[in-house]
Wavefront OBJ file of the C-alpha trace (Angstrom):
o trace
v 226.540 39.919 36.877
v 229.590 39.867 38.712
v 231.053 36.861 40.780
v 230.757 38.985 43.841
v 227.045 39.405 43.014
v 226.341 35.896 42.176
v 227.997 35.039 45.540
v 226.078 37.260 47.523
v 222.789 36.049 46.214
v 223.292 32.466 46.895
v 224.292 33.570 50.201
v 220.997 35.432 50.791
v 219.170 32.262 49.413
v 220.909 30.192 51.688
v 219.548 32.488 54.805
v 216.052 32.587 53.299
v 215.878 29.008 52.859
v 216.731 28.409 56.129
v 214.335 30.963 57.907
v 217.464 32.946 59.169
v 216.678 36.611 58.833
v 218.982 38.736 55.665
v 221.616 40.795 57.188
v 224.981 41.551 56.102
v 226.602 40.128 58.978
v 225.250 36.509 58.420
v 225.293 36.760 54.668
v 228.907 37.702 55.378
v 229.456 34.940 57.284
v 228.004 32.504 54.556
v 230.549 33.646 51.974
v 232.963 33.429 54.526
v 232.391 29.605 55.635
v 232.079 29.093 51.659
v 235.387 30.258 51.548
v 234.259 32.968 48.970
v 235.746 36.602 48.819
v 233.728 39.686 47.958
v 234.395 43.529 48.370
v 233.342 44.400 51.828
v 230.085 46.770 50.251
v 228.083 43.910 48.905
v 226.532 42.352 51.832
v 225.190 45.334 52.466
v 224.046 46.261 49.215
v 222.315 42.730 49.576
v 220.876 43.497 53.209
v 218.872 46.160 52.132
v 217.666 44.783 49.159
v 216.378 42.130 50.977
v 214.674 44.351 53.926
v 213.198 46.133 51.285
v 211.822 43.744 48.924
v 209.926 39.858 49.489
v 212.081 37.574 48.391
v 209.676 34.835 47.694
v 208.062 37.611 45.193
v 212.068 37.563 43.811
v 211.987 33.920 43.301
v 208.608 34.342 41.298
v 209.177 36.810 39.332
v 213.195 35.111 37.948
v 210.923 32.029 37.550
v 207.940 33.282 35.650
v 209.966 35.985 33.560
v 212.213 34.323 31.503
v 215.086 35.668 29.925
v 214.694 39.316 28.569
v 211.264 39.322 29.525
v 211.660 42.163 32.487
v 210.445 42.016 36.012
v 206.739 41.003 35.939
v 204.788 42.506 39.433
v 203.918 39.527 42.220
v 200.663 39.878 41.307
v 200.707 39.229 38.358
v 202.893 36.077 39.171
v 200.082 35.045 41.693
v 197.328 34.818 39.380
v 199.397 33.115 36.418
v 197.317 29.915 36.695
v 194.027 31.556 36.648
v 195.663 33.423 33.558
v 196.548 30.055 31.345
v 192.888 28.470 32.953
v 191.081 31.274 31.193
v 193.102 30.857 28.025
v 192.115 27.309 27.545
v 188.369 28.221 28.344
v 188.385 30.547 26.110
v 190.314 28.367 23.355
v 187.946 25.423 23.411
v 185.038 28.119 23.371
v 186.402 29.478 19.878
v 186.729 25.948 18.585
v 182.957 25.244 19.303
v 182.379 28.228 17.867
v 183.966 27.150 14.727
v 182.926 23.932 14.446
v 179.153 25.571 14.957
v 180.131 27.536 11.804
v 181.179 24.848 9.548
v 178.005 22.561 10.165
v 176.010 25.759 10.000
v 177.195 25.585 5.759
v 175.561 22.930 5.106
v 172.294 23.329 7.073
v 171.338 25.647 4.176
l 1 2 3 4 5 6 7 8 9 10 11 12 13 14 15 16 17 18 19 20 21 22 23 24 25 26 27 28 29 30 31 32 33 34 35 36 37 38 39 40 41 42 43 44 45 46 47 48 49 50 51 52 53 54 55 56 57 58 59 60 61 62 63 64 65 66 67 68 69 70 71 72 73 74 75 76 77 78 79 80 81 82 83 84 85 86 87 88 89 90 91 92 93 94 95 96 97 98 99 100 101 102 103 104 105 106 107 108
């Protein structure tokens, strides 16, 4: 990822995180108040990326990915709790389960 990139995405977080709507205008005027100099096509680029996609779905999805992992859906990062909640259910479910079998040896 370029500088220019980096740049433009902290600039579009900045705007997000402070309820002011994405455009290329105001992300340009971000870098520019940062003091930050990028070719004049990647607030744009940025823009639209940002009209069409949620950026709190973003966020989620760089959070709950990883590194290498690939871009994961928002839905699936909404129901991640339920996910790991189902895991352990299931997890203490197999160790009854086992521990049924080994008293079951010596009920014989």
């Amino acid at each position: 990822m370029s500088s220019s990139e980096i740049a433009c995405t902290y600039a579009c977080l900045i705007l997000h995180d402070d309820a002011i709507p994405i455009t290329a205008e105001k992300i340009a005027a971000v870098l520019k108040a940062a003091n930050v100099t990028v070719e004049s096509y990647w607030p744009n680029l940025f823009a639209k990326l940002c009209e069409k996609k949620h950026i709190e779905g973003l966020i989620l999805n760089a959070t709950i990915g990883g590194a290498g992992s690939g871009s994961v859906p928002v839905a699936a990062a909404d129901t991640a709790p339920a996910t790991e909640e189902k895991k352990k259910e299931e997890t203490k479910e197999e160790e009854s389960e086992d521990e049924e079998e080994m008293f079951s040896l010596f009920d014989d």
